[in-house]
N, C-alpha and C positions, 0 to 999 in steps of 0.2 A: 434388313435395312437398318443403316446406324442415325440413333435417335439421336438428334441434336439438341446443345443445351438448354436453350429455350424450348423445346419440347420437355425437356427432363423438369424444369425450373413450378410449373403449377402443378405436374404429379408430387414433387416430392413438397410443393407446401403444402398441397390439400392432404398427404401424408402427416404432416409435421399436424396439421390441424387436427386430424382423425387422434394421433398420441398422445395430444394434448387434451383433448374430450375423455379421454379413457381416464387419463391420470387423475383429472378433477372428479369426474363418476367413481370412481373409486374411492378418495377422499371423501365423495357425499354417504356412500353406502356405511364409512367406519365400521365398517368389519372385519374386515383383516389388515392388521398394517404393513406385514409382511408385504402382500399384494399391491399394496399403493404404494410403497417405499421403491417395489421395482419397475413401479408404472411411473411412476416420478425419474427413476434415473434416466428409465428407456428415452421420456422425455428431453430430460436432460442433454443428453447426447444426440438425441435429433436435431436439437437448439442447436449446437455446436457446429453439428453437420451444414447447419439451415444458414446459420451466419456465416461459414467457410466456403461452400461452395455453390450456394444460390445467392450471398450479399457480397460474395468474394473479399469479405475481410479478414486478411493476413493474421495468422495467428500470433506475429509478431505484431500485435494494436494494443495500446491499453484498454480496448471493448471488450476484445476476445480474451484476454489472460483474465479480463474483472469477471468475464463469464465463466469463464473456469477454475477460477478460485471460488466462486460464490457457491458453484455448484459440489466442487472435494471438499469445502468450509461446512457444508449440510448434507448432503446426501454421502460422505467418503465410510461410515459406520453403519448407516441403517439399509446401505444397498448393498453391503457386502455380506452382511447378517444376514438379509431377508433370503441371497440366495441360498443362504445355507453352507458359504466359504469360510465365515471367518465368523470364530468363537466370542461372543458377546463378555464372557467372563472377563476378557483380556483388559475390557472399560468396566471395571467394575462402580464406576460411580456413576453410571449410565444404566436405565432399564428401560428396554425400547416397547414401550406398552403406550395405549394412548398417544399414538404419533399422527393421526388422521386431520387435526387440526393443524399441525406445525410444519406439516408437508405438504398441504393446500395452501398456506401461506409460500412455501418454497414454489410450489408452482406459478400462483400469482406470480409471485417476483419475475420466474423466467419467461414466461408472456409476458408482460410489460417491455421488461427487457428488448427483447425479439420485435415489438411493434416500435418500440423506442429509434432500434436500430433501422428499418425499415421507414419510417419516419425521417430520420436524419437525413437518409439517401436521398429519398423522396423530394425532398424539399432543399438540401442541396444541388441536384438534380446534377448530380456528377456520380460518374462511374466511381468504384469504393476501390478501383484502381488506384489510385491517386495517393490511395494510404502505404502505398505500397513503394511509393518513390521518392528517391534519395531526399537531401535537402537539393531544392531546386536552384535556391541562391545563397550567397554565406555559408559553405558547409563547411566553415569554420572559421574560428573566432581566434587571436593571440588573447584577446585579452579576458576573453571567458575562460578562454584554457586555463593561464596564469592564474586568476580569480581563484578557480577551481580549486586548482592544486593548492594553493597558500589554505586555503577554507579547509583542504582535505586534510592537510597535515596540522591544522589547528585542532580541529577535531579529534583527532585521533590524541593529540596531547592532551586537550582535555579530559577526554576520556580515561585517559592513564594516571594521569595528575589525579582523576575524581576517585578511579578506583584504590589507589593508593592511600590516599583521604578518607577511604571507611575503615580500613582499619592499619592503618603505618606499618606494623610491627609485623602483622600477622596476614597480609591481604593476600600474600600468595597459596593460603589455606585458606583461602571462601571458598566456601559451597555457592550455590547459587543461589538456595533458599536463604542465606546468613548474608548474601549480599542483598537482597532486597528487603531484609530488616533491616541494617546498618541504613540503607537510604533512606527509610520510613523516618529513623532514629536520630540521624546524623544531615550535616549539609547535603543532598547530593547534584546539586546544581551544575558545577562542573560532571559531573559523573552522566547526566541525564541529556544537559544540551552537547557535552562532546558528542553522541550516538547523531543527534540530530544534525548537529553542523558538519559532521564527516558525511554522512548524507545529502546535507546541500551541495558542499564541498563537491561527490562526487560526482552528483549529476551535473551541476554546471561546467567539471572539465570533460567528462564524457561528450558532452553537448559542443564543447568551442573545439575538440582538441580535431586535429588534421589525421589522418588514417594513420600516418610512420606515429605522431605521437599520442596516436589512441591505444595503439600497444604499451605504453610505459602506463596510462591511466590505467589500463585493464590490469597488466602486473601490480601496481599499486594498490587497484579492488580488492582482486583477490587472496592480497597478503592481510588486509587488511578484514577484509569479511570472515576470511576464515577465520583469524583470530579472537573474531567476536563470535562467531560462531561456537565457538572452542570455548569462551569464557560462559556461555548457554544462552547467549540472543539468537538464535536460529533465525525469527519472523524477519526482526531489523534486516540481517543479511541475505536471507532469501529475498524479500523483495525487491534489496538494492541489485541484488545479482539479474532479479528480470528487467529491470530498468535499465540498466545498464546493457543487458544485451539486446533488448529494443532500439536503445540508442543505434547499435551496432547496423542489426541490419537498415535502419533510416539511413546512414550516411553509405550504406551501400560498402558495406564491409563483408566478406568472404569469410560465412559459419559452415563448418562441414554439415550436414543436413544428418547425419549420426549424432553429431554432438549435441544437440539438446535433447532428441529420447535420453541419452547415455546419462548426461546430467541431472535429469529428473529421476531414472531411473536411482541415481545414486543417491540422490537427496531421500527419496523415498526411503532407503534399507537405512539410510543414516541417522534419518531426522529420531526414530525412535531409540535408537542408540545416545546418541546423545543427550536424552532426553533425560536415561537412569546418568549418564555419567558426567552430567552437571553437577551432580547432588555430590560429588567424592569431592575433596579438596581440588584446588585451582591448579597446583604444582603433580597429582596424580591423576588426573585422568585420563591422559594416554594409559596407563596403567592397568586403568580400575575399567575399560572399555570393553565391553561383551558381546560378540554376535551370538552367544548360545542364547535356546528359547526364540529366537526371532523370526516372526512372522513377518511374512515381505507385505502381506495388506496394514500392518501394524500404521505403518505411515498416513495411507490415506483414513483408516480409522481414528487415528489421532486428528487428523486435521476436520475430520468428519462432526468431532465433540462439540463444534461450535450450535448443533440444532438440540443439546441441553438446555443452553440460554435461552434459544427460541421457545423451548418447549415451556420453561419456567416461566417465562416472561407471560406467556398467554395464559398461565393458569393465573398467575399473579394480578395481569391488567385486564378490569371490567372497562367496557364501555364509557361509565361514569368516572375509570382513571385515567383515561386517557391524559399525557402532559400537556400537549396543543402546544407542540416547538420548546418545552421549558431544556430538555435536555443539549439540545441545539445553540439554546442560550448557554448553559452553563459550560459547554465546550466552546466558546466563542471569549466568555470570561476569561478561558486560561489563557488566550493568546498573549497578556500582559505579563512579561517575566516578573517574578519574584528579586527585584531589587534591594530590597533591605539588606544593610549589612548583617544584621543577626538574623540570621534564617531561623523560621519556625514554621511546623508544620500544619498546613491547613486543618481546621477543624469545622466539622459539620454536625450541626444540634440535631438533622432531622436527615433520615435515610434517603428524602424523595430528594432530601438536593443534592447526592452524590452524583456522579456522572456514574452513565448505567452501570457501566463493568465493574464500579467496585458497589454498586445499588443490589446485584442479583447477587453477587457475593454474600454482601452483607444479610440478603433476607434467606437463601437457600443452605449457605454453609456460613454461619456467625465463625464459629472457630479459625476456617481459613479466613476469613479477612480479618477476624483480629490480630491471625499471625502471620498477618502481611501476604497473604495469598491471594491468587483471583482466578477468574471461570472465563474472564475473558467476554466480549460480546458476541451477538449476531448484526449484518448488516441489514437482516430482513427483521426483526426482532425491534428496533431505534425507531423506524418509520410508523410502523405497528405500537408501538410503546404512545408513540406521540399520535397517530391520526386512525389506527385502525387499520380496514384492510384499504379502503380509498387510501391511507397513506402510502401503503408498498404498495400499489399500484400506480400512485403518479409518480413515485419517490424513483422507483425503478425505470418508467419508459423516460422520466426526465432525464435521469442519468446515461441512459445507451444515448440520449440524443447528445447530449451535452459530451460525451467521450468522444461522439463523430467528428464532431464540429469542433473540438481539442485536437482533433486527431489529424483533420486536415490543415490546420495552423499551425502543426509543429512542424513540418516540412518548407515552411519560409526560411527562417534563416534560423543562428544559432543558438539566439534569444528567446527565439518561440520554441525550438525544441528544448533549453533548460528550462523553461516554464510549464510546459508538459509535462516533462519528469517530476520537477516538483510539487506538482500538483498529483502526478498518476502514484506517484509513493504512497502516500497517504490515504490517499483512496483505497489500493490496494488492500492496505493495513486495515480498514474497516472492515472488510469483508469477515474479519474475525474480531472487531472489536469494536468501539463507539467514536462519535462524531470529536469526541474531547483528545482523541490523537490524531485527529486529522487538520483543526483549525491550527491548531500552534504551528507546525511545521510545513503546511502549506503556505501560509503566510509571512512566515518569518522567512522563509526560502525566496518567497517572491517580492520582498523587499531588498532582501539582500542581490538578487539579481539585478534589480532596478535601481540600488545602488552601486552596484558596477557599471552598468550601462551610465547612471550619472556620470559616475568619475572618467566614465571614457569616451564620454562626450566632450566634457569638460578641459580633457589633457590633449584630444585633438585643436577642441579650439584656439588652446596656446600656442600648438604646434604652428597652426595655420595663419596667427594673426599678425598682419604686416608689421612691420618694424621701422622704424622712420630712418631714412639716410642719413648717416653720419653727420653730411654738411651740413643738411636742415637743423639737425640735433644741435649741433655748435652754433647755428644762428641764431637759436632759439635761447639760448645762454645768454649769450650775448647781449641781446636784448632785455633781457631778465636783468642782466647786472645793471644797465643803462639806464632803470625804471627810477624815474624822481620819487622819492616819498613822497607820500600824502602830508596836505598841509593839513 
């Protein structure tokens, strides 16, 4: 007899509950970290399971991708080690000892998460069908489209314009490591907000554009990501690329159902490729490009490094350091552009007021952040910095709820879905780093939207506003010339 889905739907949560008991029990015992690293993943993937097909949310959602990046962002190194696949040497700045506290944090987070989600539903008290379907109204905009493109191609000039500006003579020999000193060193304002306004740029014409000219946006993406991809922003472009193809299936566009494994799969063998042949000059790296030595988990092991920071973090922050929101503030700070005509670069007397990612820098490896390096953050690591584990725990299930209810409003029209994306960008990006890249570009994106939506409010109403007849207009003269002065 075939078991129906509501029959299947409480076996597999009380499942999902029994793997999530183990992985914390294991965490408590701290004795093998091997054992809880793969009791953690196994979790992991139950989560995945539990949201795709008991909460039926489309893997194309910004819930579901922030869950599976949060999860390759921590667990992509220490579950491939522990099963004994992939050689620990390969991260040589990593030694996976002591991981029993920093993967009971990674679990907290994905419980939360999971009731977050379940909550949302809940209380929206609609089927999570809904995430699933096109734009209902407006599924398309002229004038976000337009918008779009003009921002996209601004952007991108900026950016050229900025990279050109480190060094004139010589910039098509940066290395990648020598372009992010020349920025420490030099202006890089055009260099830093082009990345971002092509960004806005592209998600608000993905958002307006019509399906015939959502293919010229996507050819546009593409040329465009890869080539920043190419110069060594991999994160920037990878996450514009799942935004953008979320965008896609919302409006109900046709993906071959091959082509995202295929895609991922290639991001994976490439990302660490690219990784050594940033470092060659800007003009050789087609050249200087290597598949020998390469490990196919090399990928998710990279993107794995982000539960370093966690692990630092918690050695670093007592109870009694906790920030209570300071770092939340200081990423709230930078939303204010740097105006001055003479740029100089920000200076900090005291480490605690760094924004995190360049804070752990600074206390775990002084040298790379004097030579302009960084370790990058955790998203579970920021919450925990500031409140503890109570923090990743409401920090977490407030967010699944919050991406629900994001998620069902970008399906109105074309305004709500670029607001989405400009919002879901950034977000993304913390999963491996701090709250100080997320407030500039989420807000300046949702300004600049809403100043489109002004001006084209505003050029409708001219459109629309009567006009006085001719004959009235000449009577109206008339009368005017006829008017006695004042005595």
């Amino acid at each position: 007899m075939r078991l129906h889905a509501k029959t299947l739907d409480p076996i597999f949560s009380a499942l999902l509950v029994c793997i999530a008991s183990l992985a914390i029990f294991q965490t408590t015992l701290r004795g093998n970290d091997a054992t809880s690293a793969i009791a953690s993943g196994a979790f992991f993937i139950a989560s995945i399971l539990f949201a795709r097909y008991i909460l039926h949310i489309p893997f194309a959602s910004g819930a579901l991708v922030y869950l599976i990046l949060l999860g390759l962002f921590h667990l992509g190194l220490v579950v491939p080690w522990a099963l004994g696949i992939y050689d620990i040497s390969r991260a040589p700045s990593f030694t996976p000892h002591g991981l029993s506290r920093s993967i009971a944090l990674i679990n907290y987070s994905v419980i939360a998460f999971d009731l977050g989600l379940v909550l949302a539903l809940f209380v929206a008290k609609k089927s999570a069908n809904v995430l699933r379907q096109p734009a209902a109204t407006d599924p398309e905009n002229h004038e976000v489209y337009i918008a779009g493109c003009l921002l996209l191609a601004a952007g991108i000039v900026m950016f050229i314009v900025g990279l050109i500006g480190l060094d004139p003579l010589g910039y098509f020999r940066l290395t990648y490591s020598e372009t992010f000193r020349l920025r420490a060193e030099s202006d890089p304002r055009l260099f830093g907000s082009g990345i971002t306004i092509s960004f806005i740029g592209l998600s608000i014409a993905a958002a307006g554009a019509s399906q015939k000219r959502f293919r010229l946006v996507a050819i546009m993406g593409v040329v465009w990501l890869i080539s920043l991809v190419y110069w060594g922003f991999r994160g920037p472009g990878l996450i514009a690329a799942i935004v953008v193809y979320i965008i896609a299936r919302k409006k109900g566009l046709h993906v071959p159902k091959w082509a995202p494994p295929l895609a991922l799969a290639t991001a994976l063998l490439l990302l660490p490729v690219l990784r050594s042949g940033r470092e060659s000059p800007l003009n050789e790296r087609f050249s200087q490009l290597s598949f020998k030595d390469v490990n196919i988990l090399d990928g998710p092991a990279e993107m794995g490094m982000s539960i370093r920071p966690l692990l630092e973090t918690i050695d670093l922050i007592r109870p009694g350091d906790f920030r209570w929101g300071k770092t939340y503030w200081i990423g709230m700070q930078g939303i204010v552009p740097n105006l001055a005509l003479r740029w100089e670069a920000s200076a900090s007397s005291r480490e605690d007021d760094l924004p995190p990612n360049h804070w752990i820098t600074a206390m775990v490896d002084p040298w790379s952040y004097k030579n302009y390096g960084g370790m990058g953050f955790s998203a579970i690591a920021e919450p925990y910095m500031n409140f503890g584990v109570a923090g990743v725990l409401a920090y977490f299930m407030f967010l699944a709820y919050f991406l629900i209810w994001l998620e069902q409003l970008s399906v109105r029209n074309s305004y709500a879905l670029a607001a989405w994306a400009l919002i879901l960008g950034p977000l993304l990006w913390t999963t491996r780093n701090d709250f100080s890249n997320f407030f500039r570009s989420a807000v300046w994106g949702l300004l600049t939207l809403a100043a489109v939506k002004a001006i084209s409010v505003a050029y409708a109403n001219v459109l629309d506003k009567p006009h006085p007849h001719p004959a009235k207009l000449t009577s109206r003269l008339q009368r005017v010339k006829h008017v006695e002065p004042a005595q």
